[in-house]
C-alpha positions in Angstrom: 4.7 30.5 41.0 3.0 27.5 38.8 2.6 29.6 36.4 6.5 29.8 36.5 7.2 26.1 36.6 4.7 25.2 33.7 6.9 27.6 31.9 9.6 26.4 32.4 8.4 22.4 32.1 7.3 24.0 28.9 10.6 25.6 27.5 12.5 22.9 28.5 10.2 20.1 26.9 10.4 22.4 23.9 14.4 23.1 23.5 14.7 19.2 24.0 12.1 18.2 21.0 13.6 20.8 18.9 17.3 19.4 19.3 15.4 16.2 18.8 14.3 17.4 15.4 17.4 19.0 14.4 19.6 15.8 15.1 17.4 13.1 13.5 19.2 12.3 10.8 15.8 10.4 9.5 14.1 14.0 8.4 13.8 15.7 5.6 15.0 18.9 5.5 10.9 20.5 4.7 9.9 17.6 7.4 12.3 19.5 9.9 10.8 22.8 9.6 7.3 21.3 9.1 7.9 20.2 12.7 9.4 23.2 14.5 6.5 25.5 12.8 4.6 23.0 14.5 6.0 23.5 18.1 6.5 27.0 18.0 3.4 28.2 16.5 1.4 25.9 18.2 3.0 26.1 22.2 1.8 23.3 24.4 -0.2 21.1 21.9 3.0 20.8 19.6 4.8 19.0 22.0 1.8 17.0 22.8 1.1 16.5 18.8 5.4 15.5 18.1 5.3 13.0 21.2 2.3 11.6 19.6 2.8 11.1 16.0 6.6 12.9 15.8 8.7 9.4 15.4 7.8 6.6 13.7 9.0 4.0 16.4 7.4 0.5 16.9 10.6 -0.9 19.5 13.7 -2.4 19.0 12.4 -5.5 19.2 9.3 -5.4 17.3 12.1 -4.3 14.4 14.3 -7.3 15.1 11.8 -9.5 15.1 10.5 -8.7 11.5 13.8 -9.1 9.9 14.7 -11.8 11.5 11.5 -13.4 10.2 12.1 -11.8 7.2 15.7 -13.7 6.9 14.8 -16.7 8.2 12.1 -17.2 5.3 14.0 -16.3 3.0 17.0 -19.0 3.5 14.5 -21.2 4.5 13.0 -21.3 1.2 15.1 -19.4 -1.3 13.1 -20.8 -4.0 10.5 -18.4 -3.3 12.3 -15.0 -3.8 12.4 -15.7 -7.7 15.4 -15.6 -9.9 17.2 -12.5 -11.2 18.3 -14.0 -14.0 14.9 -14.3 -15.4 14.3 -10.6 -15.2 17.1 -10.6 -17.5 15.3 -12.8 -19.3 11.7 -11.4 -19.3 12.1 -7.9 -19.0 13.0 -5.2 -21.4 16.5 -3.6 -20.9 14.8 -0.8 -20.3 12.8 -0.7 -17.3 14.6 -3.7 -15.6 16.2 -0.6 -13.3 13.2 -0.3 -11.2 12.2 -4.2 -11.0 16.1 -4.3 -9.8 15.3 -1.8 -7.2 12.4 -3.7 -6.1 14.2 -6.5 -5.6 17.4 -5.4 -3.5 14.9 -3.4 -1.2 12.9 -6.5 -0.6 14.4 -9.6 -1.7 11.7 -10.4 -4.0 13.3 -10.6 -7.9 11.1 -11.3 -10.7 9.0 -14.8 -11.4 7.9 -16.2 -14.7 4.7 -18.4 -16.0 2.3 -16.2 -13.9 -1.5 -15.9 -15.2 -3.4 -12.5 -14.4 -6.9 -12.0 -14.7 -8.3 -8.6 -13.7 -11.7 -8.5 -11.7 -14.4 -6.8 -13.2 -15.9 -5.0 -10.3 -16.4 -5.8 -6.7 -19.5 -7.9 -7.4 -16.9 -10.8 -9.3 -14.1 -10.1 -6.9 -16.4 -11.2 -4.4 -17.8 -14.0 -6.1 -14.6 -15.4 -7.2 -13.3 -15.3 -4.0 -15.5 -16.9 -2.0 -16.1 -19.7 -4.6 -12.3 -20.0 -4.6 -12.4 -20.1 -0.5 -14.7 -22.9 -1.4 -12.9 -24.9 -3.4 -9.7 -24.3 -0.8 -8.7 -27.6 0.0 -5.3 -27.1 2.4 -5.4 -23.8 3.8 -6.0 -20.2 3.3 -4.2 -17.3 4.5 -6.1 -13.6 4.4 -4.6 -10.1 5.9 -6.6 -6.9 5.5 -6.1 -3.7 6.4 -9.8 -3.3 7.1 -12.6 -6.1 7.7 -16.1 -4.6 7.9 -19.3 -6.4 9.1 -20.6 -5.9 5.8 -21.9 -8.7 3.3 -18.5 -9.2 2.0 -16.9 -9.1 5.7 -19.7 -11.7 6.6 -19.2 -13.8 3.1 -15.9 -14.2 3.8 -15.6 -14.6 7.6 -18.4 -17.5 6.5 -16.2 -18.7 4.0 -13.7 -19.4 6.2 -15.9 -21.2 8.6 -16.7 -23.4 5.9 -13.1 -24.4 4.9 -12.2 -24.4 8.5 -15.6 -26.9 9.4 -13.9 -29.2 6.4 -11.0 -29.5 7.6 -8.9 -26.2 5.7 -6.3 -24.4 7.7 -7.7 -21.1 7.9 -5.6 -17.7 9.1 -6.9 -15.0 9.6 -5.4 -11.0 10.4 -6.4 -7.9 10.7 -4.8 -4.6 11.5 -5.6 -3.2 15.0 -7.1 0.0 14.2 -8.8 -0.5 10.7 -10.6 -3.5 11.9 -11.3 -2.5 15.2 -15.2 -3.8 15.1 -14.5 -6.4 13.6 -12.3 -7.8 16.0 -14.9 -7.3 18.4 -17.6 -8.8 16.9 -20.1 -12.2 17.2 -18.9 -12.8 14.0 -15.1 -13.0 14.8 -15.7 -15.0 18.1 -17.9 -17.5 15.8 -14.3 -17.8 13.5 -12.4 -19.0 16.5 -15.5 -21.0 17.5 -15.2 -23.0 14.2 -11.1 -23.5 14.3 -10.0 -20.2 11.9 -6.8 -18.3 13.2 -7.6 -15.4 14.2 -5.0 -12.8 15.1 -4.5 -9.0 15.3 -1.3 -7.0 13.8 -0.6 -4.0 15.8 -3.0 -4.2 18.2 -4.3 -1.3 20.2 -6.0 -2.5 23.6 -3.3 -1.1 25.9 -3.7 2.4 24.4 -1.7 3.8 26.9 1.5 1.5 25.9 1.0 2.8 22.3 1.0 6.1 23.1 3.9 6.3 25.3 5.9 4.1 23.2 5.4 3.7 19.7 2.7 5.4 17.0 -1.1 5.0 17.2 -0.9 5.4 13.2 1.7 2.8 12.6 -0.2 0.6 10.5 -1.0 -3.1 8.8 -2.4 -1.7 5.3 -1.9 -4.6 3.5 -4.5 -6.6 1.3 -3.6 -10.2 1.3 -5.3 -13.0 0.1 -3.8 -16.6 -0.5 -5.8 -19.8 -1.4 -3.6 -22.8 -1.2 -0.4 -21.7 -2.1 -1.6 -21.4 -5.3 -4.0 -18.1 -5.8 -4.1 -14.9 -4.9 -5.6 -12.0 -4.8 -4.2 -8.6 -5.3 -5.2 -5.2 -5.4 -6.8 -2.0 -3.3 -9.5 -3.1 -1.7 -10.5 -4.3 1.5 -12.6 -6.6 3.2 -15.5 -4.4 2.6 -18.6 -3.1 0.2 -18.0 -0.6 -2.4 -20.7 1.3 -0.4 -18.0 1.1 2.7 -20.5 1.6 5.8 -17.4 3.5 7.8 -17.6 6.8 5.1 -20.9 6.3 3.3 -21.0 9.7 2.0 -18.2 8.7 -0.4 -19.4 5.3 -2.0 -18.8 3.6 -3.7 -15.5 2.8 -3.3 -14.0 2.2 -6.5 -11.3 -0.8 -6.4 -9.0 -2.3 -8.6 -8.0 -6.1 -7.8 -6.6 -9.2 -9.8 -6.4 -12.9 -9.3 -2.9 -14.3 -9.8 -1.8 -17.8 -9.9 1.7 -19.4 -10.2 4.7 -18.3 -8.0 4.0 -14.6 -7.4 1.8 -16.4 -5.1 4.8 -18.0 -3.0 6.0 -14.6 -2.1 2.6 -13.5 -1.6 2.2 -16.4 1.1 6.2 -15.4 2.3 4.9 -11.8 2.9 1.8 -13.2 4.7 3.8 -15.2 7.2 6.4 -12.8 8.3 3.6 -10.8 9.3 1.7 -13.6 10.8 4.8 -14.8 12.8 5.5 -11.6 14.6 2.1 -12.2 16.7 2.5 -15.8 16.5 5.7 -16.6 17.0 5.2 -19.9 17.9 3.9 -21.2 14.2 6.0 -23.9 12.2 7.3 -22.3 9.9 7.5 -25.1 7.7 3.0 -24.6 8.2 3.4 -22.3 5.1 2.7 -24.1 1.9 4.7 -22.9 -1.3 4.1 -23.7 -4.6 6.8 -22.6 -7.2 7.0 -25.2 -9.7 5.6 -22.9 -12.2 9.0 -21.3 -12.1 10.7 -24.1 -13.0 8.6 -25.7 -15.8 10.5 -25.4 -19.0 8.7 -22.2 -21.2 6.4 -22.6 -24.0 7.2 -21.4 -27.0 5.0 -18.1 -28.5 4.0 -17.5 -31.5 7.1 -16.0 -33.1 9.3 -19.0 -31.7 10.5 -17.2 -28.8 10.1 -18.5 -25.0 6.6 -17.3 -23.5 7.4 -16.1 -19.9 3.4 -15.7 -19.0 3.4 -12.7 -16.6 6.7 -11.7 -14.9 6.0 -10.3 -11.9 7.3 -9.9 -8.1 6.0 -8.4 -4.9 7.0 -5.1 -3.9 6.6 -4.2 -0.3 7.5 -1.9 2.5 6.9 -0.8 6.0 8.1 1.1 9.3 10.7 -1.6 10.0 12.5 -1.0 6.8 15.0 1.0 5.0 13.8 4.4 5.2 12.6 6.5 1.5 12.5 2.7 0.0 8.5 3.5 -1.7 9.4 7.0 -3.4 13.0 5.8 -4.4 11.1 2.8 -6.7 8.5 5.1 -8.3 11.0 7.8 -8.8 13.2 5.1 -10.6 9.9 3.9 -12.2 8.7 6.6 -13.5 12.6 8.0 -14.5 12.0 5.1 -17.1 9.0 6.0 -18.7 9.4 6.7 -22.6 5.9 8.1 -24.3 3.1 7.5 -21.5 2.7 7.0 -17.5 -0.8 6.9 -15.7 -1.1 7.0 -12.2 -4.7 6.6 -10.2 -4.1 7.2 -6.5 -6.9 8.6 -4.0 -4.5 10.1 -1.2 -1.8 12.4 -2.9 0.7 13.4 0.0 4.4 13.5 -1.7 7.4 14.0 -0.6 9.0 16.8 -3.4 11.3 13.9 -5.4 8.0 12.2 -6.2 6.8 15.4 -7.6 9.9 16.5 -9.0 10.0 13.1 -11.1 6.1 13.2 -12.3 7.4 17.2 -13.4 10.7 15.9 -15.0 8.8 13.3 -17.3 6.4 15.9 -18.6 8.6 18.0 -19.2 11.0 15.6 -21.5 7.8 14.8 -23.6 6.0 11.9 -21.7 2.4 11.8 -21.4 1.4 12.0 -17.9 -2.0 11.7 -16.6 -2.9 11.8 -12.9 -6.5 10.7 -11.7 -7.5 11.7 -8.2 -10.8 11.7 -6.5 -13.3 15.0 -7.0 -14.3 14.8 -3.3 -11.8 13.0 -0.9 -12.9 11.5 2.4 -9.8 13.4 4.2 -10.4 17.2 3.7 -6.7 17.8 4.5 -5.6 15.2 2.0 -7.4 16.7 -0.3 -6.3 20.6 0.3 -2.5 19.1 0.2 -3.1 17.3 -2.7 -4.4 20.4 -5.0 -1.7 22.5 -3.7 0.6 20.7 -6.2 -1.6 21.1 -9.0 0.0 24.3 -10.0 3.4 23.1 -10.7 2.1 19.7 -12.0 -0.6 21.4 -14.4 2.9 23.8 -15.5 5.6 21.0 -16.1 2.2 19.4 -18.4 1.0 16.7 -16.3 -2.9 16.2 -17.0 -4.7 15.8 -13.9 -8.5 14.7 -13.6 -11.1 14.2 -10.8 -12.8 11.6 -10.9 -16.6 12.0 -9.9 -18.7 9.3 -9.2 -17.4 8.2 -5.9 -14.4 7.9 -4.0 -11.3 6.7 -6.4 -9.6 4.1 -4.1 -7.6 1.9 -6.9 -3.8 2.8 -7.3 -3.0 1.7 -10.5 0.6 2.4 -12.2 1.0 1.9 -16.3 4.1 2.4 -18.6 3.8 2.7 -22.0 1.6 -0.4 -22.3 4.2 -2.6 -20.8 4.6 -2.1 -17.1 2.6 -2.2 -14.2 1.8 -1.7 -10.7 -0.9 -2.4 -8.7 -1.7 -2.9 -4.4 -2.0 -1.0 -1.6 0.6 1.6 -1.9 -1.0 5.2 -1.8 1.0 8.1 -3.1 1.4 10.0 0.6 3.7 10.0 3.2 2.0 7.3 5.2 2.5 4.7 2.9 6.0 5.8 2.5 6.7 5.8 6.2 4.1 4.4 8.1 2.5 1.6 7.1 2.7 -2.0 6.0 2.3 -2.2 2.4 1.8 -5.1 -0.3 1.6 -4.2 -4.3 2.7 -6.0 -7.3 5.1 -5.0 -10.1 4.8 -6.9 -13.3 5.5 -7.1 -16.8 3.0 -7.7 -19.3 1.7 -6.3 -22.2 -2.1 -8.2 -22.1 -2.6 -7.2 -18.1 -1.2 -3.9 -18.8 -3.5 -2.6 -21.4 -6.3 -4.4 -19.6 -5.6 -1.8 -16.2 -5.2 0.7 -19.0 -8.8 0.5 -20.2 -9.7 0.6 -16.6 -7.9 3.8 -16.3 -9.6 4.7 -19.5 -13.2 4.0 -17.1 -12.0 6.0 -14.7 -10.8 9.3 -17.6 -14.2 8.9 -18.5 -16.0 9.4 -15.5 -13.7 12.2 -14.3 -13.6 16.1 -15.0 -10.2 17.3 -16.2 -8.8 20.5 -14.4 -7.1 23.3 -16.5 -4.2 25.7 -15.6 -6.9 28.5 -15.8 -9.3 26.9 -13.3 -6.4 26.9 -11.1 -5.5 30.5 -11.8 -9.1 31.4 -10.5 -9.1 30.0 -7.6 -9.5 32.5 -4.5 -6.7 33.7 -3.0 -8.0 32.3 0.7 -8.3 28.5 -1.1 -5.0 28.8 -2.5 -3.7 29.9 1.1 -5.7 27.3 2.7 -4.1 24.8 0.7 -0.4 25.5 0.6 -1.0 25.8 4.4 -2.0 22.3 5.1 0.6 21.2 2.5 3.5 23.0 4.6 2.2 20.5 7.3 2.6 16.9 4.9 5.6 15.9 6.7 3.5 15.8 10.0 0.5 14.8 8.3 
């Protein structure tokens, strides 16, 4: 007899998830049937598995709340969000389609005068920060994804004690989940202690809340860094050491980040403070410096008598509470402009198929695509889904290489020498659905052929993989991998 009525509980709970499924009108058609293979060959911990992680749902009012922010910045200080006309200006004809994009998905359109300087390594990303944290004298602003108690977590939670000892206004965030320890450590109570900020974006202490009604993967992944209002700092990495404590058997972490100043940062610092004000709603909003005179100044003249724009950039970002497919619909229209060469270096590759489709279509009307992935990723399944694509990538002529010594972290984007992307953006289905993203989109032809050579360092330090390798692979890897690739929607 209980037998019988778990049964039925059972059938019941899975005929109403399936209709679920079917009527979402948010799926994919693969994400669909990734999900009822799910329930059916899986009975009992499917259900368990969709009610868990099936919808990606952080409340009607958390929603409202972030575009409402969202809007009220943006009229607030309109002079952040740049001006279209100069990506008329800046930009070539050709690609302006995707910095177009960007902008009507965001609000974001293009600013001018920017200066770029890529970081070396971690060792000068570190050391310019915190002397720039030094030399802070109104406030700084920092938001990362993951804050480890680590000797660049402890430089800069020092830093900020500093600043905030002098008199700096100091913020500080942190996701819920990737900075869990840190959140709960001496040296975060010592923060407060001094006068930092301190606040947590999606927290996770009532578990059970999160569970029942929203996503325990629904994440901050942003990498945010603003020094006042007038530099910041961009890129993949966390508050951490390349040897990253968490996953040691993968170090170093291998990062990509550059310093920016002029009004890129403004929407930097605008991105910063509609994330700060869903926690804190209670923060002047008017307590956010800008600093966009750069904009404004009257251009130099270069060398052939025409206006010098410096670096024309704008911030591209995304997140659960926005339009749905907004990350894969920009790179598709990215790389749909490519003419002669696109690089990509991304350590989680987890597409959805127009992603793939678009890498295949551009090698296959002559352009020179290169992929770099990591030889050994931290996530086995990642990395099984990832070289299930190899195959038709490797056919339609895109080179792929692994790169070997250590875990690949850096997403870099190039275009033929002229366009770039950079930030925290991963090529999987998490960062196209599920998280909280920040990256930068610019135009440049100095900072693009400086993240080139870096690509370069990483070509050189990677072993490139050949149709025929693939063709030998056994017949139970193959399997193993088109099986956990059937499951990227859920993943």
């Amino acid at each position: 007899m209980f037998l019988d009525i778990v049964l039925t509980i059972h059938f019941i709970l899975l005929l109403f998830i399936s209709v679920r499924v079917l009527a979402r009108h948010d799926l994919t058609a693969p994400a669909r049937l990734a999900w009822i293979v799910v329930l059916f060959v899986l009975p009992y911990i499917g259900v368990v598995v969709y009610w868990l992680f099936g919808e990606i749902h952080l409340g009607r009012e958390f929603v409202d709340k972030h575009k409402k922010n969202m809007t009220k910045l943006h009229r607030t200080n309109p002079e952040v969000l740049g001006d279209e006309a100069d990506l008329l200006r800046a930009v070539d004809p050709h690609y302006q389609m995707a910095f177009a994009y960007s902008a009507a998905a965001t609000g974001f359109h293009t600013t001018l005068n920017n200066s770029a300087e890529l970081m070396a390594d971690a060792a000068q990303t570190q050391e310019r920060m915190i002397a720039d944290f030094d030399a802070a004298t109104d406030h700084i602003h920092v938001l990362y994804y993951i804050w480890l108690i680590d000797s660049m977590g402890i430089d800069t939670a020092q830093a900020l004690i500093r600043a905030a000892k002098r008199g700096v206004s100091c913020r500080a965030m942190v996701d819920g989940m990737g900075s869990r320890k840190m959140v709960n450590s001496k040296i975060w109570r010592e923060m407060k202690e001094a006068g930092v900020q301190v606040s947590v974006a999606l927290p996770i202490k009532n578990i059970i809340k999160v569970l029942l009604f929203s996503r325990i993967d629904l994440r901050n992944h942003r990498k945010i860094t603003v020094i006042d209002g007038k530099i910041s700092y961009n890129g993949s990495r966390n508050c951490a050491d390349p040897e990253f404590r968490t996953k040691p058997k993968f170090a170093p972490w291998v990062d990509i980040m550059v310093r920016f100043e002029g009004p890129i940062v403004a929407q930097n610092q605008m991105l910063f403070a509609s994330d700060w004000l869903i926690k804190n709603p209670q923060t002047p909003i008017d307590s956010f410096p800008y600093h966009t005179e750069a904009n404004s100044k009257p251009p130099t003249l270069s060398n052939n008598n025409q206006p010098a724009t410096g670096v024309a950039a704008q911030v591209f970002a995304d997140g659960p509470s926005q339009r749905r497919g907004t990350t894969p619909q920009f790179l598709t229209t990215l790389i749909g402009q490519t003419k002669h060469t696109l690089t990509i270096s991304t350590p989680y590759f987890v597409p959805d198929y127009s992603l793939v489709s678009a890498l295949c279509a551009a090698a296959y009307r002559g352009v020179n695509v290169t992929m770099i992935f990591p030889k050994h990723n931290d996530s086995l399944i990642v990395g099984a889904t990832s070289r299930s694509y190899y195959w038709e990538l490797l056919e339609a002529g895109v080179k792929i290489y692994e790169y070997k010594p250590g875990l690949l972290h850096a997403k870099t984007l190039t275009i033929d020498g002229e366009i770039g992307l950079i930030g925290s953006t991963n090529l999987d289905l998490r960062s196209f659905d599920l998280n909280y993203e920040n990256n930068v989109i610019f135009s440049d032809k100095p900072l693009t052929t400086a993240i080139i050579e870096r690509q370069q360092q990483y070509l050189s330090d990677s072993d490139k993989v050949s149709r025929e390798q693939v063709e030998e692979w056994p017949l139970y890897y193959r399997i193993w991998n088109n099986i956990i690739a059937t499951m990227g929607p859920v993943l």
